[in-house]
N, C-alpha and C positions, 0 to 999 in steps of 0.2 A: 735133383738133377745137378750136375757138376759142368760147370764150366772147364772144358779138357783145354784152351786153348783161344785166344784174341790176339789179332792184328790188324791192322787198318782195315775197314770194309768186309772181316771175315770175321767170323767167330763158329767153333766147335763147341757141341754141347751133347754130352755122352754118346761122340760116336758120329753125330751128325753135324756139315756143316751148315754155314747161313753166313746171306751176303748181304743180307738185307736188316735192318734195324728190327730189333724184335722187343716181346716182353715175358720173360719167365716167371712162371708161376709153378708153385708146389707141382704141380700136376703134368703139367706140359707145357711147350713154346707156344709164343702166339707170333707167328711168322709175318714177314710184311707190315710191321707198325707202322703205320701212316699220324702223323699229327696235323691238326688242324691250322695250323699257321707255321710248320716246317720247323725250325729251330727256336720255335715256342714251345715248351710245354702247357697244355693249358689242362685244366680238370675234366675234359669230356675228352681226353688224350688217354685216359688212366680207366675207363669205364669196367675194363676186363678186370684190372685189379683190386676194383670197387666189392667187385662181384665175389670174387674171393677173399674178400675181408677176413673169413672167419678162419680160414686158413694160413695167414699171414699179418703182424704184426708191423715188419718193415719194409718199406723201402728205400732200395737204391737204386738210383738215376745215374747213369753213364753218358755223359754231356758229349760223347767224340772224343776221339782221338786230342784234340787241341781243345776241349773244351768250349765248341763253339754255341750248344744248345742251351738255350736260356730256360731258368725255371722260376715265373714272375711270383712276385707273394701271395694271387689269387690262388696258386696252384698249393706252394706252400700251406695256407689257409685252409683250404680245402681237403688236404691229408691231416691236418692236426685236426680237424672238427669232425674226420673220421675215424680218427684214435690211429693212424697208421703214422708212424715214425719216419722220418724220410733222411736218407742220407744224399748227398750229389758229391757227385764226383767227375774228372774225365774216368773215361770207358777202363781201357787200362789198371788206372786203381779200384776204378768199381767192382771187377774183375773180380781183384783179389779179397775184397773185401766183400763180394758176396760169397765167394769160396772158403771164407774163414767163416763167417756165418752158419752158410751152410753146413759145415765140417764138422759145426758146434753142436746141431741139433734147433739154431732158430728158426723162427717164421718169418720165413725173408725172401721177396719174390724181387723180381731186379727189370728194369726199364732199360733199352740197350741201342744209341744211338753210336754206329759201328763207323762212320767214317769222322767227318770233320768238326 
């Protein structure tokens, strides 16, 4: 799936929008991300992408627009001890950087915190 398009609080995705914080996976969006301590990322934040491990390699983390969402070393931890690569980024770069990925042919699902 291609990321057509991001801006504060919006994001397109082949065709579709979303207003809400989401999480892309090979397969389809997981709409409505909700985190368990808001601008914490924590490891039970990520359970969908746990799930399709086998499908995906890396991720990237889309912190907002200004980079406000935190991603503590537990969470860190927790993807390296499940072999998943993690990149962070604000939203923006993330963006683009799951769309080079993508473009490439990797296994790369992306975490998408769309406003602050």
């Amino acid at each position: 799936m291609r990321i057509e398009h991001y801006d504060f609080g919006q994001i397109v995705i082949d065709g579709r929008s979303y207003r809400q914080d989401l999480i892309l996976l090979p397969d389809r969006v997981i709409p409505r991300w909700w985190r368990e301590r808001g601008h914490s990322l924590s490891p039970g934040d990520l359970t969908d992408v746990i799930q399709a491990q086998e499908q995906v390699d890396t991720l990237i983390v889309g912190t907002g627009a200004f980079g406000l969402m935190n991603v503590p070393p537990e969470t860190r931890d927790y993807l390296q001890e499940q072999g998943i690569r993690l990149v962070i980024k604000p939203t923006a770069s993330a963006v683009e950087e799951y769309n080079r990925r993508w473009e490439e042919g990797q296994r790369v699902t992306a975490a998408l915190h769309l406003t602050c």
